[in-house]
Rosetta silent file (secondary structure, phi, psi, omega in degrees, C-alpha in Angstrom):
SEQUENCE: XXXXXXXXXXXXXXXXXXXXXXXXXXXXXXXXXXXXXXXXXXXXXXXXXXXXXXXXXXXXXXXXXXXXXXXXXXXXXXXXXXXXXXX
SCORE:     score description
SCORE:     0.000 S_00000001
   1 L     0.000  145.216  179.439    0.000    0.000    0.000 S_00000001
   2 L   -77.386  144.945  178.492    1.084    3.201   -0.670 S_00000001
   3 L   -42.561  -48.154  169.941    2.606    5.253    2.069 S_00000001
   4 L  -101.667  -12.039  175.697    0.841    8.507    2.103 S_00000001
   5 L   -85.011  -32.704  153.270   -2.571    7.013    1.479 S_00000001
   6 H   -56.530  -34.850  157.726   -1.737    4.655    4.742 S_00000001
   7 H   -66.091  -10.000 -157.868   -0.869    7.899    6.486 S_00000001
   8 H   -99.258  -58.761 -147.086   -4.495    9.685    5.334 S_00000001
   9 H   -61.138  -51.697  178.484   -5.848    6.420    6.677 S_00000001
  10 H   -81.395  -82.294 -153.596   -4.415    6.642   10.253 S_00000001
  11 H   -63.132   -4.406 -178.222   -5.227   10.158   10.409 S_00000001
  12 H  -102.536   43.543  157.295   -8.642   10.140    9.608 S_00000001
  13 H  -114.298  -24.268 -156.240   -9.197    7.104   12.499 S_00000001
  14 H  -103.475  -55.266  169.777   -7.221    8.980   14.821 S_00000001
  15 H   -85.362    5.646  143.194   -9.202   12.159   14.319 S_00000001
  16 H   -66.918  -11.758 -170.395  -12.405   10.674   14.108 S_00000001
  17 H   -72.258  -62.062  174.971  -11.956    8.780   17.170 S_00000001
  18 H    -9.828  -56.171  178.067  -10.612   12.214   18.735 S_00000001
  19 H   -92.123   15.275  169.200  -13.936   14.020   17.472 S_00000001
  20 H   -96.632  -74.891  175.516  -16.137   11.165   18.819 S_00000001
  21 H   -20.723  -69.221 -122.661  -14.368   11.332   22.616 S_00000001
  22 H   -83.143  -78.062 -174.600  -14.781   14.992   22.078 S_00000001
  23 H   -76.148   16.415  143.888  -18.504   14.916   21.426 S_00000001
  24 H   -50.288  -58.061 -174.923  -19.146   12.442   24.163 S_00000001
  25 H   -65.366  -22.765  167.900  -17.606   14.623   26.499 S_00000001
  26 L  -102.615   14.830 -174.083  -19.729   17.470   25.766 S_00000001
  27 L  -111.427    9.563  164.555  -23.416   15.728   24.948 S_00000001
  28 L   -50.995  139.752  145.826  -22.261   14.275   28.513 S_00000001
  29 L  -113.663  -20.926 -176.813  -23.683   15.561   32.147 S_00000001
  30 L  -118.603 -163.178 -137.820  -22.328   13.407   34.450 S_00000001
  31 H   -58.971  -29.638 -173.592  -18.628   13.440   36.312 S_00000001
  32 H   -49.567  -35.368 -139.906  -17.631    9.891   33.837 S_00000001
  33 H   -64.921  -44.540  172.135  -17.675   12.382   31.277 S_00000001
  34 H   -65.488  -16.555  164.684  -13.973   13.271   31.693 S_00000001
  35 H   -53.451  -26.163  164.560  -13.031    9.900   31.113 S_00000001
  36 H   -66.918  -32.254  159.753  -13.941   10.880   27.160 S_00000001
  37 H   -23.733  -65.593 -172.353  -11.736   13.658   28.023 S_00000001
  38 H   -90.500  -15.796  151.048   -9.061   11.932   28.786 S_00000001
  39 H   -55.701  -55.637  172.652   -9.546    9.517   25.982 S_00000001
  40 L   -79.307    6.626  145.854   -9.059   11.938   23.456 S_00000001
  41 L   -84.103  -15.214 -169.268   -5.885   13.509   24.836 S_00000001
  42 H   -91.362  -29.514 -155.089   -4.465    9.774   25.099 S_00000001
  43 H   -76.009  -50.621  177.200   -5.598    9.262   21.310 S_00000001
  44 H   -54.065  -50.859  158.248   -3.824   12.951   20.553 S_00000001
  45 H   -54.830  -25.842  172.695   -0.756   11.454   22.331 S_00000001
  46 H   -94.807   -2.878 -172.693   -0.397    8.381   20.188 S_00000001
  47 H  -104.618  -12.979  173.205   -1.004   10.062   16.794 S_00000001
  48 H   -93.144   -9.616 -177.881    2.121   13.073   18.042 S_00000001
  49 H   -85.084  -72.092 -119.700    4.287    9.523   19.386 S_00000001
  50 H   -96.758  -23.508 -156.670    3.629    7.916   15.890 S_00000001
  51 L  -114.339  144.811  174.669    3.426   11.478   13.210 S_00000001
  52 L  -119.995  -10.483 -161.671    6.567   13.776   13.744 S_00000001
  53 L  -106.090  165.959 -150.411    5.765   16.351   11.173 S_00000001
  54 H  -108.664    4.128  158.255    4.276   19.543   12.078 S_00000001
  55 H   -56.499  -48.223 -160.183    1.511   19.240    8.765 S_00000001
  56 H   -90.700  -56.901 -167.995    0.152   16.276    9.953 S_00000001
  57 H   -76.335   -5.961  163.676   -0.469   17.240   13.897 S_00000001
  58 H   -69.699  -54.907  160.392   -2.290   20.735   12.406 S_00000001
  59 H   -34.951  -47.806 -170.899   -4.253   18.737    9.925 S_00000001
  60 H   -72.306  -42.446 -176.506   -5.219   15.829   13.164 S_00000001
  61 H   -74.055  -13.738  170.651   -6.550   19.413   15.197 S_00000001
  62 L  -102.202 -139.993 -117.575   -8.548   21.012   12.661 S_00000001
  63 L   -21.645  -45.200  166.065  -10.154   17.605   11.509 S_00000001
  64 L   -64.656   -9.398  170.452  -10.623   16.441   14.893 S_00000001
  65 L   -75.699  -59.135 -163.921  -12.782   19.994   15.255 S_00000001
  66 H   -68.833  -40.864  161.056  -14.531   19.366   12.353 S_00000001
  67 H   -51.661  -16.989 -159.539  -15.408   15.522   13.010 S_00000001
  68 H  -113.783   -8.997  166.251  -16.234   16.493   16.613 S_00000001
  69 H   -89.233  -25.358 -167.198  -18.980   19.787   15.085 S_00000001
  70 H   -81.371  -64.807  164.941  -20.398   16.889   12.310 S_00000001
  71 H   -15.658  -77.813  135.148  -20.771   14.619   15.288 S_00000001
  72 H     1.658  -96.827 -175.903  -22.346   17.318   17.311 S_00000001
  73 H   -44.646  -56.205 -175.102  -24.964   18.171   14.894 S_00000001
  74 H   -34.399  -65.649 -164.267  -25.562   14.698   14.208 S_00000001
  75 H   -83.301  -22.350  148.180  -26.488   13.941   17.569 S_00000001
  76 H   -32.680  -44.416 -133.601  -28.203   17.149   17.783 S_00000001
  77 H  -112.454    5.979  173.421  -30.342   17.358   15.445 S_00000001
  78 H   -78.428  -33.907  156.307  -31.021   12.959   16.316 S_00000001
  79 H   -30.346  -65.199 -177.982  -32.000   14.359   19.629 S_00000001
  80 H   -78.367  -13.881  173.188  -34.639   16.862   18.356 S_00000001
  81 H   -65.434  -75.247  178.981  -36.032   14.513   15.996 S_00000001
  82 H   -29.905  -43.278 -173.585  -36.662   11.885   18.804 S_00000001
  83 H   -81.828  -23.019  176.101  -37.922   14.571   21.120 S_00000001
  84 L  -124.604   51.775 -165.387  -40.370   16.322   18.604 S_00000001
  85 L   -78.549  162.173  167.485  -41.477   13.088   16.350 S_00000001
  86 L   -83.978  119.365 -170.197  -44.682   13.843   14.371 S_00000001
  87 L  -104.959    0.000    0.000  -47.500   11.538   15.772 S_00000001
């Protein structure tokens, strides 16, 4: 397999997991909720141990922001749907 498409590959699992922890931890209320917290700082720590270049960890923080507002929304708007269904 080629090399940079195996790199695209591990970054978009490492920042999707990143923006799934992320929008645990905030559709969250109670105190477990920092354990997603703390997932997605250990997940940010193994993708800066295994990527060295300084392209790649800007690219994993704006993609995990963007994965973690599409997430967000997601679960938003699955929320108001549930909560408002048409009977």
């Amino acid at each position: 397999m080629n090399e940079r498409l195996k790199t695209a590959f591990w970054m978009l699992g490492y920042t999707f997991l990143a923006g799934l922890m992320l929008a645990i931890f905030s559709s969250m209320t109670e105190i477990y909720r920092y354990l997603f917290s703390l997932l997605a700082l250990y997940i940010g720590i193994r993708f800066f141990r295994r990527f060295e270049t300084i392209g790649l960890r800007i690219t994993f923080f704006v993609l995990s922001i963007v994965f973690y507002l599409i997430i967000a929304v997601v679960v938003a708007a699955y929320v108001f749907l549930k909560d408002n269904a048409v009977q």
